[in-house]
N, C-alpha and C positions, 0 to 999 in steps of 0.2 A: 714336579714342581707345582704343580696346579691343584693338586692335593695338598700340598705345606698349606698352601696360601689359603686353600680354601678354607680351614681348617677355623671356625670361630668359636669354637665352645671355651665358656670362660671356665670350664673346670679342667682345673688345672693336669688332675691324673688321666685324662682321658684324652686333653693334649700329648701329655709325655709319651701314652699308649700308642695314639698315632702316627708321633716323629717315632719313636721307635720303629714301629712296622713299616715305615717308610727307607728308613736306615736300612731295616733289614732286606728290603725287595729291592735296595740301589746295590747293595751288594753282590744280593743272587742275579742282577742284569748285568753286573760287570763279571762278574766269572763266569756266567754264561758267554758274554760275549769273549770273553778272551780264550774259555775252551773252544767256542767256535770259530778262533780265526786260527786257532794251533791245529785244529781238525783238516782246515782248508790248506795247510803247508804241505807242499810233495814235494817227493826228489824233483832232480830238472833234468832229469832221463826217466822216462815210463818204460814200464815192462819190456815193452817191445823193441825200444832202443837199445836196453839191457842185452835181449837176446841174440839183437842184428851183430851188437856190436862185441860180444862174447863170445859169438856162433856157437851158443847153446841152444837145448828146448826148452820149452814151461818145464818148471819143475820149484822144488824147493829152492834150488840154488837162488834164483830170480828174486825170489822174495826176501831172502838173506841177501842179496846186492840191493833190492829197492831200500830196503832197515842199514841198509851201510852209509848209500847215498841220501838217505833219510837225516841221519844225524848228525853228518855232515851241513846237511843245510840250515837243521837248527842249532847249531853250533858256531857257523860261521857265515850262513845265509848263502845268497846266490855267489856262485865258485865260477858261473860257466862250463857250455857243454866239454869244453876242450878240457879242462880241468877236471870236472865231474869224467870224464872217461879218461886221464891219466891215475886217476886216483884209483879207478874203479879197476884198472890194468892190474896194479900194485895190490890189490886187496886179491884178486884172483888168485895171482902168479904168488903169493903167500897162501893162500885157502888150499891151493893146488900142491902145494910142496909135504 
């Protein structure tokens, strides 16, 4: 914003120049910021809950339940753990059949 304003030159194309590259650096700060607050989203069970409550090992499986519990959150946001592990029952005992 301090750039807009600072901005006195009376010719006029080198104005346009610089609200344009302004335009364009408020854009790339807002998609940056919204890739980095979709980065910061996780299941609401970690690996480790996964596997207490699976009583499985590490393994592939895990991370194929975290990308389950994962899209569920982006999809419908926080579920709770109680839900997030009825849900997570149901994806098994399917995976498993």
């Amino acid at each position: 914003m301090l750039t807009r304003c600072d901005c006195t030159t009376r010719n006029e194309r080198k104005a346009k120049q610089l609200s344009q590259r302004m335009d364009d650096l408020e854009e790339r700060i807002a998609t940056l910021a919204e890739a980095e607050e979709l980065a910061a989203i996780r299941p609401e069970l970690d690996g480790k809950a996964v596997m207490e409550h699976l009583g499985i090992s590490p393994g592939r499986e895990i991370g194929e339940a975290l990308d389950f519990l994962l899209e569920i959150r982006l999809e419908e946001g926080l579920i709770g753990e109680t839900e997030s592990k009825a849900r997570l029952d149901t994806w098994w005992a399917q995976r498993s059949s």
